[in-house]
C-alpha positions as MATLAB code, in Angstrom:
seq = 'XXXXXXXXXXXXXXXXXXXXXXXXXXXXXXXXXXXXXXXXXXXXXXXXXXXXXXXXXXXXXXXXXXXXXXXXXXXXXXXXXXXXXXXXXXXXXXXXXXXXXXXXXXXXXXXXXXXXXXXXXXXXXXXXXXXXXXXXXXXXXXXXXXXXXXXXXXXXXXXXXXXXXXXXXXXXXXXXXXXXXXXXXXXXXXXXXXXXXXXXXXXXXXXXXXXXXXXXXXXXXXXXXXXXXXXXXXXXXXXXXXXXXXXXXXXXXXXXXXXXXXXXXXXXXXXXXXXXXXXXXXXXXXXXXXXXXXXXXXXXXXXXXXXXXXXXXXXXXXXXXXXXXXXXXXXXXXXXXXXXXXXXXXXXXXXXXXXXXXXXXXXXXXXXXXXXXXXXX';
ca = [
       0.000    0.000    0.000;
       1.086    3.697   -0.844;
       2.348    5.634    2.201;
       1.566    9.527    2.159;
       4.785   11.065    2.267;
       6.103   13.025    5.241;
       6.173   16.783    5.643;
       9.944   16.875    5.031;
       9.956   14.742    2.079;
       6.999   16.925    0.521;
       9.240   20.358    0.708;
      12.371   18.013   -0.803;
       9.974   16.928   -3.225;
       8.148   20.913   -3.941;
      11.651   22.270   -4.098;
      13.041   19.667   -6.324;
      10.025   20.055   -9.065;
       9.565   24.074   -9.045;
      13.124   25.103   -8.471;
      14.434   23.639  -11.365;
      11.547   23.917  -13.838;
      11.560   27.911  -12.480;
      15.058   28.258  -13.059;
      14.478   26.387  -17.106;
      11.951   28.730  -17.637;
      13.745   31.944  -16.797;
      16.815   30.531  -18.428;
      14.974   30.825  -21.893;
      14.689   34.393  -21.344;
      18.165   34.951  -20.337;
      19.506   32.620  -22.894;
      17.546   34.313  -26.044;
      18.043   38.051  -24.329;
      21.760   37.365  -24.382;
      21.603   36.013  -27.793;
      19.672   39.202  -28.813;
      22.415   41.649  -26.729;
      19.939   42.848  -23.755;
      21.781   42.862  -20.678;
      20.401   41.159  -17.479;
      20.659   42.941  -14.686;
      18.988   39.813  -12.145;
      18.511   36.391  -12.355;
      16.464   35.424   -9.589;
      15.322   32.246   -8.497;
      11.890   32.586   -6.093;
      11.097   35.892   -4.747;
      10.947   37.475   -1.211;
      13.962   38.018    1.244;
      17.673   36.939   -0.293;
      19.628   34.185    1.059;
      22.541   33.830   -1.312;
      23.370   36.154   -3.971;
      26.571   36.301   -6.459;
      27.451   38.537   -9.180;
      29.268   37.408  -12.548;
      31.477   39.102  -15.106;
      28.705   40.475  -17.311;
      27.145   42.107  -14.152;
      24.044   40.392  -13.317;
      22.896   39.906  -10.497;
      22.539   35.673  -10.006;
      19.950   35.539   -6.931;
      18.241   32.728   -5.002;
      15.386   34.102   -2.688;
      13.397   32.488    0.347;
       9.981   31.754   -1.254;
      10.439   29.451   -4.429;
       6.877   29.821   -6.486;
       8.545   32.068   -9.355;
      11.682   33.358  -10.358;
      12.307   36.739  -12.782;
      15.095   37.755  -15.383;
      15.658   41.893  -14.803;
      17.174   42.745  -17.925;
      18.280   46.664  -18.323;
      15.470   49.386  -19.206;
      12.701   46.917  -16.691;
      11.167   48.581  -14.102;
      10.577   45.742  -12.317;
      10.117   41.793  -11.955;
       7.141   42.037  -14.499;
       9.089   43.688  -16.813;
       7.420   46.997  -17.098;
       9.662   49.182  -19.132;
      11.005   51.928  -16.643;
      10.803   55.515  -18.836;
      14.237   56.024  -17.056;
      15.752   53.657  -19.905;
      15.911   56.784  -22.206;
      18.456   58.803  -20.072;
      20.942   56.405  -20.849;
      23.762   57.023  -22.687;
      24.025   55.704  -26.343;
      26.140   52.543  -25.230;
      23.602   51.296  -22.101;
      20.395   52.103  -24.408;
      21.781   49.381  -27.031;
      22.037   46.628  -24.607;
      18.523   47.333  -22.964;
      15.209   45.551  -23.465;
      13.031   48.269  -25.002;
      15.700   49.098  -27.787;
      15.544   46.016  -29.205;
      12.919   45.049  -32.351;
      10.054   44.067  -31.689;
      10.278   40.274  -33.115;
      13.236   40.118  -30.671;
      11.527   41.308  -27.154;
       8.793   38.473  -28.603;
      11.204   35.991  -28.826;
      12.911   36.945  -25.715;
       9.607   36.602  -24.030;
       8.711   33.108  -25.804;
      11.248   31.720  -24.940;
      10.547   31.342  -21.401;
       6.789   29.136  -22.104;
       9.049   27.575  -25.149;
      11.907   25.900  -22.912;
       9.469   24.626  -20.689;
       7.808   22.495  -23.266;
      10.616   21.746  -24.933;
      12.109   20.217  -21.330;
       8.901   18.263  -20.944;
       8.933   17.076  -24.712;
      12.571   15.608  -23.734;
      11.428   13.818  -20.847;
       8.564   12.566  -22.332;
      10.642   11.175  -25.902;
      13.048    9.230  -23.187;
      10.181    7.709  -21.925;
       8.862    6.431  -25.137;
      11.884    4.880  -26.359;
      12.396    3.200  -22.813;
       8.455    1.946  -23.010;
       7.170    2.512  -26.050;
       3.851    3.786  -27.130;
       0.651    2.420  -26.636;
      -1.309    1.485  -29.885;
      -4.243   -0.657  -28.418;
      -6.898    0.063  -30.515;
     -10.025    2.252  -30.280;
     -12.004   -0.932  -29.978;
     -14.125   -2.458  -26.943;
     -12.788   -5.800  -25.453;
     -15.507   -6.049  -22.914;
     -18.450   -3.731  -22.528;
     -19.263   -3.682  -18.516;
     -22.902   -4.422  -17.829;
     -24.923   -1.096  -16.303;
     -22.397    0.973  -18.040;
     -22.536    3.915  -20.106;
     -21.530    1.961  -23.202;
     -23.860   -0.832  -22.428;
     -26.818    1.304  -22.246;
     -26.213    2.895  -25.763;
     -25.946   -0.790  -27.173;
     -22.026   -1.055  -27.610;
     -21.156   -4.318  -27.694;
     -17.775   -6.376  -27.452;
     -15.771   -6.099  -30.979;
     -17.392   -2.826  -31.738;
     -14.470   -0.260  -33.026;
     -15.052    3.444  -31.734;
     -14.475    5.470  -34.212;
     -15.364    8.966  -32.644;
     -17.108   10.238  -29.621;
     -19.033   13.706  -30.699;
     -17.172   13.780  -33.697;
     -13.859   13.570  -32.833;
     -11.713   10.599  -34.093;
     -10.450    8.276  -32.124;
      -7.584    6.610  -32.875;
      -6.191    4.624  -30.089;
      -8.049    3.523  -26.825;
      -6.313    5.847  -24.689;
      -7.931    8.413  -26.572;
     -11.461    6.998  -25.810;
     -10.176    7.030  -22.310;
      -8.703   10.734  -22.073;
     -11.603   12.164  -23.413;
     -14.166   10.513  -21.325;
     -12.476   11.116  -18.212;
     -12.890   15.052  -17.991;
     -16.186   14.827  -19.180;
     -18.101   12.696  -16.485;
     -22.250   12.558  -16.905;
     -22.093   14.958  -20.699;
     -24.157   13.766  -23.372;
     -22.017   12.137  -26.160;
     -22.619   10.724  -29.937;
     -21.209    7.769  -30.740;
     -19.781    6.943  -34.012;
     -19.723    3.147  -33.770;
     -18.212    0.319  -36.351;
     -19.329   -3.176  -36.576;
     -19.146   -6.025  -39.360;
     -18.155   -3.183  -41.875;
     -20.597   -0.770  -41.276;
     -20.973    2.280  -39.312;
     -23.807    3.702  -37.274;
     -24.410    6.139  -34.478;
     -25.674    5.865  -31.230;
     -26.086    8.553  -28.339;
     -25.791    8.061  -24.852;
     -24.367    9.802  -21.672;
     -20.898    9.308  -20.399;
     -20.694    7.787  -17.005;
     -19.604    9.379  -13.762;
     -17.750    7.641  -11.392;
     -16.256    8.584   -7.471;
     -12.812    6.852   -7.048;
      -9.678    7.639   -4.314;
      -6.446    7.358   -5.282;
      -3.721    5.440   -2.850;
      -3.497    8.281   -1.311;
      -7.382    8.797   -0.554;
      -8.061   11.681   -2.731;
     -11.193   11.230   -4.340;
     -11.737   12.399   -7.723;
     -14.828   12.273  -10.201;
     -14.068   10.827  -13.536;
     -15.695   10.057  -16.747;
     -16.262    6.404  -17.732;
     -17.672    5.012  -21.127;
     -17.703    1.412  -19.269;
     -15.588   -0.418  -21.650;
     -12.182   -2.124  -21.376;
     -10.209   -2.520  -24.296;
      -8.604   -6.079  -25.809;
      -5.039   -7.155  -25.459;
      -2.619   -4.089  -25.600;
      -0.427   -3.424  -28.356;
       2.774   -1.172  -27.154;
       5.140   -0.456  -29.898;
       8.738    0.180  -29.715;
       9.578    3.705  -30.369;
      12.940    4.706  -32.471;
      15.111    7.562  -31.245;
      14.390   10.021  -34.512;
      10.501    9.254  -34.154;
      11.124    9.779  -30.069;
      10.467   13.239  -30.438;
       7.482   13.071  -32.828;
       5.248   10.654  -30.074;
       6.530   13.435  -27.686;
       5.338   16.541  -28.881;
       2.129   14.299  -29.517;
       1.358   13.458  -26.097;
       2.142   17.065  -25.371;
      -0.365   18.391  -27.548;
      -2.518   15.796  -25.961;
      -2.204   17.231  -22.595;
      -2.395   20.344  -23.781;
      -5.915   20.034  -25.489;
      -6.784   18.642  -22.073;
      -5.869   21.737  -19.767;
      -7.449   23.954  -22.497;
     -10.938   21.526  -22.402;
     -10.912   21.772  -18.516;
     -10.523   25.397  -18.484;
     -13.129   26.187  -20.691;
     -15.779   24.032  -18.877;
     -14.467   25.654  -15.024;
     -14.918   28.803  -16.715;
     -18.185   27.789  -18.323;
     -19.657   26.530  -15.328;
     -19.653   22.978  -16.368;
     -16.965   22.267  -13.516;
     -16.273   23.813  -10.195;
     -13.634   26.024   -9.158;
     -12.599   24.030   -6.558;
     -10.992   21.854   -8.729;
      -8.690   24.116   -9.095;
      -5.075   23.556   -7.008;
      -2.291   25.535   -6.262;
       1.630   25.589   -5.039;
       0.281   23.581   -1.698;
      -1.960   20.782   -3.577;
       1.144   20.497   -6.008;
       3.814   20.213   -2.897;
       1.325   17.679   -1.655;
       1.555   15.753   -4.785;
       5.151   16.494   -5.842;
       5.820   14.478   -2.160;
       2.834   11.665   -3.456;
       4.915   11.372   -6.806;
       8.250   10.884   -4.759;
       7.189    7.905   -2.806;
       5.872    6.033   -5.944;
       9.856    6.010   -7.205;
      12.203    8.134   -9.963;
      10.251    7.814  -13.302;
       6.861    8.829  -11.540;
       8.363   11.954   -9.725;
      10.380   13.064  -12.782;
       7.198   12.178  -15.106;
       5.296   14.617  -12.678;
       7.778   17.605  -13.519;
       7.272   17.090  -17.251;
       3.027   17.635  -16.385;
       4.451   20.464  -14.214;
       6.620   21.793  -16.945;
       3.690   21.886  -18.922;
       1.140   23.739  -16.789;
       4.247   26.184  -16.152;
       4.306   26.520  -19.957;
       0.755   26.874  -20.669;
      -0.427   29.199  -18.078;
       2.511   31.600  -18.725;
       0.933   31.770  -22.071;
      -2.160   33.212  -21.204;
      -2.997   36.497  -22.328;
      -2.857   37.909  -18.768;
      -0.557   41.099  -18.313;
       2.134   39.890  -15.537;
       2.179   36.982  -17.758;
       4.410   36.338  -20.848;
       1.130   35.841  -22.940;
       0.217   39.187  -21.512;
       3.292   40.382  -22.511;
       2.859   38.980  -26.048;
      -0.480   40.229  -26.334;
       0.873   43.902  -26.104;
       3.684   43.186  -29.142;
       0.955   41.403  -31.105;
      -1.165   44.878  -30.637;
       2.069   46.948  -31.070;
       2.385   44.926  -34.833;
      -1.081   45.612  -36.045;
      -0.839   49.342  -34.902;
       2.745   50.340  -35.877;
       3.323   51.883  -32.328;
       3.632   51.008  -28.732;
       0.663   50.401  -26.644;
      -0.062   53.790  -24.203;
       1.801   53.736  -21.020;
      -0.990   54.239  -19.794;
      -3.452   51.314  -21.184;
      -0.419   49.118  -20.038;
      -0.159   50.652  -16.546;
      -4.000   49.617  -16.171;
      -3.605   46.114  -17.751;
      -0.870   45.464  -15.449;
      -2.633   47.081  -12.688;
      -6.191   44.436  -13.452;
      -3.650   41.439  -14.463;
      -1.737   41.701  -10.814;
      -5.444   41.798   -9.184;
      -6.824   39.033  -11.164;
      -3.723   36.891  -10.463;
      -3.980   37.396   -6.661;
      -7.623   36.302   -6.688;
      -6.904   33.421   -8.792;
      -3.679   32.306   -6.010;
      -6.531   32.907   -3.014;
      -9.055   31.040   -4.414;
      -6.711   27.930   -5.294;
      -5.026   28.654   -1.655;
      -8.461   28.521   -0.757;
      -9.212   25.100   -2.260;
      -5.758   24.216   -0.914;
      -6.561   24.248    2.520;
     -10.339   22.793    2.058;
      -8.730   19.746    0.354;
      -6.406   19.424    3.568;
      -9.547   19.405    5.667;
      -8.379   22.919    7.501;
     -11.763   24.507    7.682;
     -13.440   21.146    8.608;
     -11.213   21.285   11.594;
     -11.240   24.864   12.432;
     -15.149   24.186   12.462;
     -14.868   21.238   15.320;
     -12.861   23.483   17.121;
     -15.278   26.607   16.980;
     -18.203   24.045   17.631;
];
């Protein structure tokens, strides 16, 4: 039986996902700033009160601070961490201006910016091609081995042998793709697209929602079709098509942060499946005690949320951040001071409400405000 991990071993664990994947991402942005000649004057890993600090030849500042959810590259002409171009940069002489941020083009402040959300994927594309040419790739296909009696699949009259070849139009090519999309979609109506002896027909049922606890008794609802598939078919992977099944399953996981997003923010799931830095401590510790490929597979899903998020169009964020260059392209000029001073001003608010409510559902998942109601009681 899984053991929950200790406190110690969850900070080990916390410190050993975010610290390096924080210190990947903002070495993209140093990396392509120094490529593009913008000098950085910090390179800080975490934020809050120093505890070691060393400066190099070039003159930045190399930082590691007390609190490790973040990290920041200062190059010269920011303002600050979020990279809010201080007006100050002008009074520079000639020699200072050409190694700041805002004198550079604008396709290479994008890149510089990109590069951040870029590295992290690309990390997480690595890890994931080693682990297909150590295990290969499951091709089991799309087709029902058993159908489970009661189930979702049983009630719409799938039967053993029938191939699925798309649920609500989309194609299904393997059975792990049956099961990814049927697992974030508990109790939604789906169509069926179903082949047997040759021919194809539809049929339209509801996917099934089931309550299940992990080894470490977290329960979770999940979506279930009710069917299992036949015998599994894993194929080896090659080293030059490594990368290929990589950025696949990528995409893959991808399409499913995107889904879940969209129904949280369309009501069709609740907020408090959202988590934050303590639910992923909890499971960066979880991940530890179930060995070395499951805690460094957990970093490339962490890699990938660190990725995608940063790519929002939030300002604070390097999506926001993109947003404003893709505005400055279409209109030939810089976006006001001023309508970035307000962005920046709503994106800071918005991302503090976002990090209460998941500290929020943080704490309710640990059972704090069951407890602090026993005690009031």
């Amino acid at each position: 039986m899984i053991q929950n991990p200790g406190f110690l071993l969850t900070i080990l664990a916390f410190v050993a996902v975010i610290g390096p994947l924080v210190f990947v991402h903002e070495m993209g942005h140093y990396l392509v700033g120094r490529w593009c000649g913008v000098k950085a004057d910090a390179f800080s890993i975490g934020f809050g009160p120093e505890l070691a600090a060393w400066v190099d030849r070039r003159g930045t500042r190399w930082r590691i601070a007390a609190f490790p959810l973040g990290g920041y590259v200062k190059f010269k002409g920011d303002m600050n961490a979020a990279s809010q171009t201080d007006p100050k940069w002008l009074e520079l002489s000639a020699a200072e201006r050409s190694e700041s941020f805002p004198a550079k083009p604008l396709w290479q402040r994008a890149a510089i910016v990109a590069a951040g959300p870029a590295i992290n994927f690309l990390f997480a594309i690595l890890i994931l091609a080693a682990f297909a040419v150590a295990y290969g790739e499951s091709r089991t296909p799309a087709i029902a081995g058993q159908v489970q009696p009661g189930s979702a699949a049983a009630a719409a009259g799938i039967e053993a042998g029938d191939r699925i070849v798309s649920l609500n139009g989309r194609e299904m090519g393997t059975f792990d793709d049956i099961r990814l999309y049927a697992q974030i979609r508990p109790g939604e109506p789906v169509a069926i697209l179903v082949e047997r002896d040759g021919a194809q027909f539809t049929r339209q049922g509801q996917i099934g929602a089931v309550e299940e606890k992990d080894g470490f008794g977290n329960s979770f609802r999940i979506g279930r079709l009710g069917i299992a598939p036949g015998d599994p078919v894993i194929e080896p992977v090659s080293l030059w098509r490594a990368p290929i099944v990589a950025i696949d399953r990528t995409g893959d996981i991808v399409r499913t942060m995107v889904e879940t997003l969209g129904q949280i923010i369309g009501g069709g799931r609740s907020v408090k499946e959202l988590g934050g830095p303590l639910k992923i401590a909890e499971v960066s510790g979880q991940a530890a005690t179930l060995g070395v490929e499951s805690f460094v597979f957990f970093m490339a899903l962490i890699s990938i949320n660190l990725g995608f998020i940063n790519l929002l169009p939030i300002p604070m964020l390097d999506g926001g951040h993109l947003l404003f260059y893709g505005l400055e392209a279409i209109q030939r000029r810089p976006v006001s001071p001023q309508v970035q001073e307000w962005a920046y001003r709503s994106g800071l608010a918005l991302l503090l409400t976002v990090m209460m409510l998941v500290t929020f559902n943080d704490l309710s998942s640990f059972g704090l405000w069951e407890r602090l109601s026993d005690l009031i009681g």
